[in-house]
N, CA, C and O atoms as CSV, one atom per row, in Angstrom:
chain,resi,resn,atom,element,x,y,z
A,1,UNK,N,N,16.739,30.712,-11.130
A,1,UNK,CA,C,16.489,29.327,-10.786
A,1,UNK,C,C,15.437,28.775,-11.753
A,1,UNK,O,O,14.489,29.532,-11.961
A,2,UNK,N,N,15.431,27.427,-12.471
A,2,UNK,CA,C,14.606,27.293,-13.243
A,2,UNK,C,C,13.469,26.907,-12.345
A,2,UNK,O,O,13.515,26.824,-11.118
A,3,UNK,N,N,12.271,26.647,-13.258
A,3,UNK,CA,C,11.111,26.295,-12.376
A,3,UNK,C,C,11.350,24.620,-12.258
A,3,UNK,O,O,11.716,23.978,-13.242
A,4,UNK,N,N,11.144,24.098,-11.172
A,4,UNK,CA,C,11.832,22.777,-10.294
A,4,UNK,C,C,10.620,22.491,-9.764
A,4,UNK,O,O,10.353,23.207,-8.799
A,5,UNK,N,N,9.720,21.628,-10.077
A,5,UNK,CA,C,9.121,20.426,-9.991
A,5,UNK,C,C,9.342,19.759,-8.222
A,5,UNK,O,O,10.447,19.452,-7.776
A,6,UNK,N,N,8.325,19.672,-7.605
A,6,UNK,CA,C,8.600,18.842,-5.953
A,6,UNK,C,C,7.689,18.226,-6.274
A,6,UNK,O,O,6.911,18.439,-7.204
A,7,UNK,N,N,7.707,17.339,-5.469
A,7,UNK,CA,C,6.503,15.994,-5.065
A,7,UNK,C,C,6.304,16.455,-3.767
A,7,UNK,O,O,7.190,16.847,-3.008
A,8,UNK,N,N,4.795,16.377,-3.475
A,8,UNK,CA,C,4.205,16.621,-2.342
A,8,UNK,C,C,3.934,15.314,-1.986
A,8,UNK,O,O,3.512,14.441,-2.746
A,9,UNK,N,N,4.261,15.170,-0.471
A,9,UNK,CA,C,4.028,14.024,0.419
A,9,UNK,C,C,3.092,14.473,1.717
A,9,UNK,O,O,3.609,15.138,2.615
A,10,UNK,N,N,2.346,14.265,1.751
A,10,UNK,CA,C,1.645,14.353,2.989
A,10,UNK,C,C,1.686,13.605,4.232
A,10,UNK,O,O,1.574,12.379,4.219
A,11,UNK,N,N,1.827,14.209,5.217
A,11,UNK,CA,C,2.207,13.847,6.537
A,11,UNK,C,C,1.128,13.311,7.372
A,11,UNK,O,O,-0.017,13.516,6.970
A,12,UNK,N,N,1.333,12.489,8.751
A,12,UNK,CA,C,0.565,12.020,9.724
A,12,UNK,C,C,-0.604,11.551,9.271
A,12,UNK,O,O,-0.533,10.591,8.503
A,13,UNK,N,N,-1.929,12.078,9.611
A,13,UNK,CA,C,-3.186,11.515,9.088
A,13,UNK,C,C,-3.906,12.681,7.835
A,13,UNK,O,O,-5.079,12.849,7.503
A,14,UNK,N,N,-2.898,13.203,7.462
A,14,UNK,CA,C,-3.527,14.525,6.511
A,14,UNK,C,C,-3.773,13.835,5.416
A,14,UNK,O,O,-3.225,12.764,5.152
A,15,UNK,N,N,-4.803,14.535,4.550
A,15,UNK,CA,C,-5.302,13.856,2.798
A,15,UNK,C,C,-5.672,15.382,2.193
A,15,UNK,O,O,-6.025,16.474,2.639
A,16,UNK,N,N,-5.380,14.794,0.960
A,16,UNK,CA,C,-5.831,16.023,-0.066
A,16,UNK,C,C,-6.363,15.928,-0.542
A,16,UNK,O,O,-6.301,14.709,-0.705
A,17,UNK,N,N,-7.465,16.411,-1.409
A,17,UNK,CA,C,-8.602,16.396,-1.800
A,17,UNK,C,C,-8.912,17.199,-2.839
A,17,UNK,O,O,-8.971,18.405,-2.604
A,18,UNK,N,N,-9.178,16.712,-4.223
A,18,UNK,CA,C,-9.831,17.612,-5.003
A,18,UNK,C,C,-11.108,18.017,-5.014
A,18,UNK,O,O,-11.828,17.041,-5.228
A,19,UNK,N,N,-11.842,19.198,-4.858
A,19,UNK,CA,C,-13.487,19.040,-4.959
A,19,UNK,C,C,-14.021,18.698,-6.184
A,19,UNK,O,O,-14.344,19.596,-6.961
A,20,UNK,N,N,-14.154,17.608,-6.459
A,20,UNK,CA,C,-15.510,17.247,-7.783
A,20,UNK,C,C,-16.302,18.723,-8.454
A,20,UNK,O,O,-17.010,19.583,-7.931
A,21,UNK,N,N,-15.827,18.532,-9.751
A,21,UNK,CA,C,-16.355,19.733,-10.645
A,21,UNK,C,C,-18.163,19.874,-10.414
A,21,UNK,O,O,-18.851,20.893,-10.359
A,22,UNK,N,N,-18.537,18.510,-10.320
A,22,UNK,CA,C,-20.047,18.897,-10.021
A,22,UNK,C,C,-20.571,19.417,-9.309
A,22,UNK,O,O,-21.722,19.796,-9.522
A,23,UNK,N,N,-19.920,19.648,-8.154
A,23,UNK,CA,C,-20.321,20.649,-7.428
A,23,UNK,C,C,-20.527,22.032,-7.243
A,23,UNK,O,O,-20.563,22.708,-6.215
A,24,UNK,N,N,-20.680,22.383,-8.669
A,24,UNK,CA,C,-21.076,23.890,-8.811
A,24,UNK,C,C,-22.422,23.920,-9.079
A,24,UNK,O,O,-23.188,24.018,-8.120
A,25,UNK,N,N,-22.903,23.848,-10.295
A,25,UNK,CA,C,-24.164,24.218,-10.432
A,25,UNK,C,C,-24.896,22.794,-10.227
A,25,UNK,O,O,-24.217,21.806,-9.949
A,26,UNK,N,N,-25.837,22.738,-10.323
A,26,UNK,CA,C,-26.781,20.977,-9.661
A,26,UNK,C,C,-28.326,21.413,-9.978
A,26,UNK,O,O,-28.717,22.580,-9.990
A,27,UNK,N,N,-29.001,20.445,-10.192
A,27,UNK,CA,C,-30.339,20.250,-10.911
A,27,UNK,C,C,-31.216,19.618,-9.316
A,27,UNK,O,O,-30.580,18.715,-8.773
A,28,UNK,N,N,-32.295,19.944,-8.732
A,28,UNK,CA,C,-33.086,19.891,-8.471
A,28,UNK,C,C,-34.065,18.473,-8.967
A,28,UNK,O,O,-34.302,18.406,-10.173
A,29,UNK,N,N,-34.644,17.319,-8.033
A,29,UNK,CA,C,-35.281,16.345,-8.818
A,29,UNK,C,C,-36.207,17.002,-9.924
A,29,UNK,O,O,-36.191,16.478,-11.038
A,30,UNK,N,N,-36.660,17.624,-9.800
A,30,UNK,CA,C,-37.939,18.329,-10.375
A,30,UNK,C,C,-36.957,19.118,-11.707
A,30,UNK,O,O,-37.582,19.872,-12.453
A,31,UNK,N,N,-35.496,18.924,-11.954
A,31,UNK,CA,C,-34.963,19.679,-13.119
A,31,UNK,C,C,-34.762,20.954,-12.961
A,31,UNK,O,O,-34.518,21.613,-13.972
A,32,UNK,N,N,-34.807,21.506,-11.872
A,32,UNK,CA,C,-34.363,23.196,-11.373
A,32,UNK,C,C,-32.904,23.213,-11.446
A,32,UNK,O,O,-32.290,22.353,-10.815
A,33,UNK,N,N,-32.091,24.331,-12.332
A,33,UNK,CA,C,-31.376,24.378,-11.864
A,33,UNK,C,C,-31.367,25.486,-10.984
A,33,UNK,O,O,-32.078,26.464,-10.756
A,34,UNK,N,N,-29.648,24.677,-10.305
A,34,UNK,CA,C,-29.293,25.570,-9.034
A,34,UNK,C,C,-28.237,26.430,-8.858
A,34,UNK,O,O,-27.186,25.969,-8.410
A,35,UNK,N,N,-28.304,27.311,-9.062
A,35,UNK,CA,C,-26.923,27.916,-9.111
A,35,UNK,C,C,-25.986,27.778,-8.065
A,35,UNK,O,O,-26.444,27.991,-6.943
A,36,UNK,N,N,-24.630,27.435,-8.151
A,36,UNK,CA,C,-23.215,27.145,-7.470
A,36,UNK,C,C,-23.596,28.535,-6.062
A,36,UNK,O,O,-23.177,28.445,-4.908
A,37,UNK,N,N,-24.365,29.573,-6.542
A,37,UNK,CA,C,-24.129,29.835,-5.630
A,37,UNK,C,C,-25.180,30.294,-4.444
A,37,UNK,O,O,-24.889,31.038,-3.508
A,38,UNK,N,N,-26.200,29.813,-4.637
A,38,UNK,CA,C,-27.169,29.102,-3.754
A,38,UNK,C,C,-26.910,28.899,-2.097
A,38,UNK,O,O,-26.317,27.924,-1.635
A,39,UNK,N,N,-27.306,29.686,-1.523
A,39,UNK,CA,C,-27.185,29.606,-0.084
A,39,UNK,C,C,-27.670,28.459,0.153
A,39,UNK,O,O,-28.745,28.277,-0.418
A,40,UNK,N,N,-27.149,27.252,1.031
A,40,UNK,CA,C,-28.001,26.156,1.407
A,40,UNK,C,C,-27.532,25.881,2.821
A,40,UNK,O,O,-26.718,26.718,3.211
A,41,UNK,N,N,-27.818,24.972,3.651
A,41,UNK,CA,C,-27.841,24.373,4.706
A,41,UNK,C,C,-26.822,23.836,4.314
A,41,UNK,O,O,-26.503,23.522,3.167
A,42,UNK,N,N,-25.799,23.612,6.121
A,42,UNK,CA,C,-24.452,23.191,5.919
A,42,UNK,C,C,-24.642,21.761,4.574
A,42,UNK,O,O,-25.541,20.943,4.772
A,43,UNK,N,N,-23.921,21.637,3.554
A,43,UNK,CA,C,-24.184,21.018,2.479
A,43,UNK,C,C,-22.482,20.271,2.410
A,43,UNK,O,O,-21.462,20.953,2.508
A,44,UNK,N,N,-22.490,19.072,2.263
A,44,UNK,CA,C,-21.152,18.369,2.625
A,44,UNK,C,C,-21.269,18.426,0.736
A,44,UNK,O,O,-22.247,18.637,0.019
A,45,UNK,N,N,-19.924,18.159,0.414
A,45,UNK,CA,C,-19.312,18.168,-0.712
A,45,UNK,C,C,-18.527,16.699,-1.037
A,45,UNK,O,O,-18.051,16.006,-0.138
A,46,UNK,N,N,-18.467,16.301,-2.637
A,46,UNK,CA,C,-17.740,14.550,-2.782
A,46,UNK,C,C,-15.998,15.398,-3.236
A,46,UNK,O,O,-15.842,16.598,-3.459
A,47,UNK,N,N,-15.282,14.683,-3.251
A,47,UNK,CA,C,-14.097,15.102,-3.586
A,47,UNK,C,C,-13.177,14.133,-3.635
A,47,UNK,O,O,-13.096,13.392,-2.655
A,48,UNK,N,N,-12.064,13.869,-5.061
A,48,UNK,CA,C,-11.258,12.660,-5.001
A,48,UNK,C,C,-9.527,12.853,-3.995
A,48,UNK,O,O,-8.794,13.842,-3.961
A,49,UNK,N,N,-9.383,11.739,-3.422
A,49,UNK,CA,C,-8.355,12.044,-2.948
A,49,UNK,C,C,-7.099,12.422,-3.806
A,49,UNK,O,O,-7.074,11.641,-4.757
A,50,UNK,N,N,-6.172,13.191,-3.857
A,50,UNK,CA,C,-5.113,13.183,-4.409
A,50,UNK,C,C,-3.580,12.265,-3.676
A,50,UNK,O,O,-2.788,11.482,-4.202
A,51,UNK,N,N,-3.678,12.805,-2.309
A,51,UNK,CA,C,-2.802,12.032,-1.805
A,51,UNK,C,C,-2.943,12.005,-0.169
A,51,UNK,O,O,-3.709,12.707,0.491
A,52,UNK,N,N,-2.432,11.464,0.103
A,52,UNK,CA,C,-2.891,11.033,1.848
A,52,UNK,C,C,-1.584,10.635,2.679
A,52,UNK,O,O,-0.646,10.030,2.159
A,53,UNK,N,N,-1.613,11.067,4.137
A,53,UNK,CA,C,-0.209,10.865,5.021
A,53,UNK,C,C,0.124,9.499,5.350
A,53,UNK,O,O,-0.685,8.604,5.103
A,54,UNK,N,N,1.476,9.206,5.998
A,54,UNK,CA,C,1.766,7.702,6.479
A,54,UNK,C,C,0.647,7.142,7.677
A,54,UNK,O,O,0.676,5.931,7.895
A,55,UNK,N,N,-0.342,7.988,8.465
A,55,UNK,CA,C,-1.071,7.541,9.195
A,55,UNK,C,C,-2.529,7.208,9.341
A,55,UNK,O,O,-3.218,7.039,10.347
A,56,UNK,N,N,-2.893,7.147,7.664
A,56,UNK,CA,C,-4.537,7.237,7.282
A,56,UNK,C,C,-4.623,6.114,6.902
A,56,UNK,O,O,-3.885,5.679,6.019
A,57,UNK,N,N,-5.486,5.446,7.450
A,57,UNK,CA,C,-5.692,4.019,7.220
A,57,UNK,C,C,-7.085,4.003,6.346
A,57,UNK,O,O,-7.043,3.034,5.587
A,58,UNK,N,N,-8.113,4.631,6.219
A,58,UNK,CA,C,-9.004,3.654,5.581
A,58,UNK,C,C,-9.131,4.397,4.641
A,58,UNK,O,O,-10.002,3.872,3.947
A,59,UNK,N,N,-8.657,5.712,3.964
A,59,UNK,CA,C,-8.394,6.134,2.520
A,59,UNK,C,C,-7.342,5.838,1.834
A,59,UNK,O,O,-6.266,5.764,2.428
A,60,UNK,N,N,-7.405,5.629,0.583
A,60,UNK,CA,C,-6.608,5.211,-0.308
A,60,UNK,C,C,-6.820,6.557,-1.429
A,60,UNK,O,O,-7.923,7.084,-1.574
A,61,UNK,N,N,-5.466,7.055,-2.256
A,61,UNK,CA,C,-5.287,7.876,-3.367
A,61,UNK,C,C,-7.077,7.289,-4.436
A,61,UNK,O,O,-7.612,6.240,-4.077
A,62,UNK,N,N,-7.386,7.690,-5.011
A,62,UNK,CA,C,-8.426,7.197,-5.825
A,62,UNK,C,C,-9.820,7.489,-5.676
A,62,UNK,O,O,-10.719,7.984,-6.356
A,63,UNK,N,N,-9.614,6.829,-4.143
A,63,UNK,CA,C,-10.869,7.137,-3.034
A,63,UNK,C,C,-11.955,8.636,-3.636
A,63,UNK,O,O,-11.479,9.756,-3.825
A,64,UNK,N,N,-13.160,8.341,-3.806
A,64,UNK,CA,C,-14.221,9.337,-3.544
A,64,UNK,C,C,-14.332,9.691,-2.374
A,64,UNK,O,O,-14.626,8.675,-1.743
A,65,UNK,N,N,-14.251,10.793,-1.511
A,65,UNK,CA,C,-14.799,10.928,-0.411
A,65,UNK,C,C,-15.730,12.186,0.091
A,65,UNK,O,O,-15.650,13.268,-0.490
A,66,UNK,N,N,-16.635,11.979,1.223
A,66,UNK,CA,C,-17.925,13.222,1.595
A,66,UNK,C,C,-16.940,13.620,2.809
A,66,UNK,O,O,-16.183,12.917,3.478
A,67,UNK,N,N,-17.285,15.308,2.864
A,67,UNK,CA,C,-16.606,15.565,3.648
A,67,UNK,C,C,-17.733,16.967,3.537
A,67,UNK,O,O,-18.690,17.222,2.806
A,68,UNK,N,N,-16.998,17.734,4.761
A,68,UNK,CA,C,-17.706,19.404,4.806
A,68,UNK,C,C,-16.609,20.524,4.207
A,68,UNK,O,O,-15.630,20.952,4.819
A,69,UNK,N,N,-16.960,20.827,3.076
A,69,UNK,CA,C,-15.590,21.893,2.389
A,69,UNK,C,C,-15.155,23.196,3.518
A,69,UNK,O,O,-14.052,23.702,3.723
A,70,UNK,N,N,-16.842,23.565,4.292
A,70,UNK,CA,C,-16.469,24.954,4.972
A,70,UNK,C,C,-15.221,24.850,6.056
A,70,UNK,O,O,-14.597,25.839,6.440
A,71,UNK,N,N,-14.979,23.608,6.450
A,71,UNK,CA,C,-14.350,23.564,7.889
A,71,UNK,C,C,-12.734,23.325,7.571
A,71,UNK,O,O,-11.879,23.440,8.450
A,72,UNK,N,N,-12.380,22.908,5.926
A,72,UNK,CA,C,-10.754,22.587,5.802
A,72,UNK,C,C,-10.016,23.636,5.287
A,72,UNK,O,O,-10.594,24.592,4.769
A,73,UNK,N,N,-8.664,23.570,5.372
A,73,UNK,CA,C,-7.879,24.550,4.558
A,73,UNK,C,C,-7.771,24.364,3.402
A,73,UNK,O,O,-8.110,23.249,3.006
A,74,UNK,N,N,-7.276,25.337,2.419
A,74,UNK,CA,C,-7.600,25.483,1.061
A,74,UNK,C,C,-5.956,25.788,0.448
A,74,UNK,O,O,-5.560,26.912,0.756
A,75,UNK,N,N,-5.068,25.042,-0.278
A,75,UNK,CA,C,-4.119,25.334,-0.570
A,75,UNK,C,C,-4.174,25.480,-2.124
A,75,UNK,O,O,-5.232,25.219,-2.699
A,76,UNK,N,N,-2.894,25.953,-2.943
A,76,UNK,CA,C,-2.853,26.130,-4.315
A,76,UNK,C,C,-1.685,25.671,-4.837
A,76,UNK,O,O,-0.632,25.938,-4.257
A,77,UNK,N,N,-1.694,24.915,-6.006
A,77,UNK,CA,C,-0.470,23.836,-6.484
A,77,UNK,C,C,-0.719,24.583,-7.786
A,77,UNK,O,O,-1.867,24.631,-8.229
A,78,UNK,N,N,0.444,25.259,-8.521
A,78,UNK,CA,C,0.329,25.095,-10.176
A,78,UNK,C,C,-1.015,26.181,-10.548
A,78,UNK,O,O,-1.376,26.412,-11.702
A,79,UNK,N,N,-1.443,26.580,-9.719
A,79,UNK,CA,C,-3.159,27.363,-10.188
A,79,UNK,C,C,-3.989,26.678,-9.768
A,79,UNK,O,O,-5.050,27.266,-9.560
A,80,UNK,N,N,-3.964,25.380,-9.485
A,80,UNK,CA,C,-5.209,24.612,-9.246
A,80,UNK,C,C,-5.328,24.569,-7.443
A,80,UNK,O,O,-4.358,24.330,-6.725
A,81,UNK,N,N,-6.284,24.764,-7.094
A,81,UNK,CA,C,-6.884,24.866,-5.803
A,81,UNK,C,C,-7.663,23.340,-4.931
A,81,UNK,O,O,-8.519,22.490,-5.179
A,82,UNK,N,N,-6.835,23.659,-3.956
A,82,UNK,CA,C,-7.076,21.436,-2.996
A,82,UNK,C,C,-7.904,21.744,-1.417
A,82,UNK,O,O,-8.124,22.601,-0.561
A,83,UNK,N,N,-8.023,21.029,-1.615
A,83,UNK,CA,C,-8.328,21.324,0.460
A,83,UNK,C,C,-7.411,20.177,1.326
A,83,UNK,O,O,-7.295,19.024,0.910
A,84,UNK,N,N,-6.985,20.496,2.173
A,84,UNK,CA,C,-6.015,19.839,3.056
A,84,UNK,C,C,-6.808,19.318,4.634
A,84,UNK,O,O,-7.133,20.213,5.414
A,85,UNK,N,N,-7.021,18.144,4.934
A,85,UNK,CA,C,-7.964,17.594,5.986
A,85,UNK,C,C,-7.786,16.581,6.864
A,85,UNK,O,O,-7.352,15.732,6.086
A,86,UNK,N,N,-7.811,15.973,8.091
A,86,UNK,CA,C,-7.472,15.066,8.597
A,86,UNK,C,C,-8.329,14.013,8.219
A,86,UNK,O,O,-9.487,14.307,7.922
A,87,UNK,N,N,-7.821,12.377,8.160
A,87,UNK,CA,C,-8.807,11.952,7.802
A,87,UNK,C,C,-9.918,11.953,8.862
A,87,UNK,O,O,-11.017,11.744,8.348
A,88,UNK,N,N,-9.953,12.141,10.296
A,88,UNK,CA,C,-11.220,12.253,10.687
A,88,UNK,C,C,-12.243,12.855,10.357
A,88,UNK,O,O,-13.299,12.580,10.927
A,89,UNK,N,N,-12.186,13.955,9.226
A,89,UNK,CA,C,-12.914,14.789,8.772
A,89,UNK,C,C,-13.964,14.220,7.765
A,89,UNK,O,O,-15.018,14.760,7.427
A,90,UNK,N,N,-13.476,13.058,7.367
A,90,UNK,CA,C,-13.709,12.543,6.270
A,90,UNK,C,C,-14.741,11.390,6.688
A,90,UNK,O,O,-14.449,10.428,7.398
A,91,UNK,N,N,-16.240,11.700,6.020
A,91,UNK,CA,C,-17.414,11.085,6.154
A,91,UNK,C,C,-18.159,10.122,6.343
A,91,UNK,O,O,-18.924,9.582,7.142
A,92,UNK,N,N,-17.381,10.032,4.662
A,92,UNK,CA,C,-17.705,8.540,3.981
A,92,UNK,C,C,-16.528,8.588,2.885
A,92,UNK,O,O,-15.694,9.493,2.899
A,93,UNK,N,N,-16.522,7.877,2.234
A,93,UNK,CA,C,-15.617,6.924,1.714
A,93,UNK,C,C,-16.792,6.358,0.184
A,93,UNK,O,O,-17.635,5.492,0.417
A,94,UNK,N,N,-16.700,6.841,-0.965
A,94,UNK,CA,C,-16.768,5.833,-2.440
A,94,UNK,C,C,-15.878,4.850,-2.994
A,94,UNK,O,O,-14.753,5.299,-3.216
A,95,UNK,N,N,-16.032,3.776,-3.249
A,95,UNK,CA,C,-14.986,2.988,-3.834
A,95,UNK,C,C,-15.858,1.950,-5.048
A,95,UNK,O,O,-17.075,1.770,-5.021
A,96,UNK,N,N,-15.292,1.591,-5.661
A,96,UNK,CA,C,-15.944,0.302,-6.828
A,96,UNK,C,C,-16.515,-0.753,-6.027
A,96,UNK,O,O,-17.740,-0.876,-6.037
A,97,UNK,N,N,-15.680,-1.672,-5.210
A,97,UNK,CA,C,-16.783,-2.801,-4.456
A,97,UNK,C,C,-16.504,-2.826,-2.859
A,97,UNK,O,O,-15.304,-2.714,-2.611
A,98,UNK,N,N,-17.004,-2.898,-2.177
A,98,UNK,CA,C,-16.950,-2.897,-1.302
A,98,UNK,C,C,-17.560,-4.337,-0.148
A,98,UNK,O,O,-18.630,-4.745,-0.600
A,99,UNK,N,N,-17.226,-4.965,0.876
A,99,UNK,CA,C,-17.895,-5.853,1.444
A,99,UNK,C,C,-19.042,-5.303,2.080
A,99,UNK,O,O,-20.146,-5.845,2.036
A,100,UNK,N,N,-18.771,-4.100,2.747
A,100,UNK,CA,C,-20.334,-3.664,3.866
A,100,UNK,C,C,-20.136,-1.921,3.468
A,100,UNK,O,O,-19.163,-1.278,3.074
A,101,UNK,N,N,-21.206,-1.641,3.708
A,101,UNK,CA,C,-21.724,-0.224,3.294
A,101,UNK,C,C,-23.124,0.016,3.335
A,101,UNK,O,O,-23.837,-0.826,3.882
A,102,UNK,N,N,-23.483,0.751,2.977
A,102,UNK,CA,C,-24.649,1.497,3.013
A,102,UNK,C,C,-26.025,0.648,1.575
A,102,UNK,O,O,-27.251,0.735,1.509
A,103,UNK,N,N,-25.366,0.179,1.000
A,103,UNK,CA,C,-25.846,-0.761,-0.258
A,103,UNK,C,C,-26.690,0.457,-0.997
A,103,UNK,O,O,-27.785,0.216,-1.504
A,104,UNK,N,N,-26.181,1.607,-1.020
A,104,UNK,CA,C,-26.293,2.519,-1.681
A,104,UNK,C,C,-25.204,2.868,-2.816
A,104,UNK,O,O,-24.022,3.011,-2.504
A,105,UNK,N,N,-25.706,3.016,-4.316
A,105,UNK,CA,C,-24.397,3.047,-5.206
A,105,UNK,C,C,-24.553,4.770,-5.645
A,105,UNK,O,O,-25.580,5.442,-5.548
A,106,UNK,N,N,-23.191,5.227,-6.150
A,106,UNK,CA,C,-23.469,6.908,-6.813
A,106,UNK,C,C,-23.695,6.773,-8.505
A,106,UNK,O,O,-23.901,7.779,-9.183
């Protein structure tokens, strides 16, 4: 069988999620670095959506979003590694403009 190409669609309120490469190693205000693998306090993670189900209303594909990596499933496409999550899981929400928020920018 040759190798055959699917499109993944995600169902109900599920989203996928890439984790943001920065989240391995990270600098300290003071310029420390930190190594990726640094025991810390439950520590939420940013991650872009890849794709999202017919029932998620306030993420969109594009979307930045905070979420907790320890608590979702972890699937594998091609070699590359996603996490799979309801959107209730999902924190907060980054976007370019927004009407109301936190008036905090990344």
């Amino acid at each position: 069988m040759p190798d055959v190409k699917l499109e993944i669609q995600m169902l109900h309120d599920r989203v996928m999620v890439r984790i943001s490469p920065e989240d391995g190693e990270r600098r300290s205000s003071g310029g420390i670095l930190i190594p990726a693998t640094a025991q810390m306090a439950k520590r939420l993670a940013w991650g872009e959506v890849l794709g999202v189900g017919t029932n998620v209303r306030h993420v969109k594909v594009g979307d930045r979003v905070l979420f907790n990596p320890d608590d979702q499933f972890e699937v594998e496409v091609q070699g590359a590694t996603y996490l799979v999550m309801r959107e209730r899981d999902v924190h907060a929400t980054a976007t370019e403009r927004s009407d109301h928020g936190t008036g905090l920018y990344l």
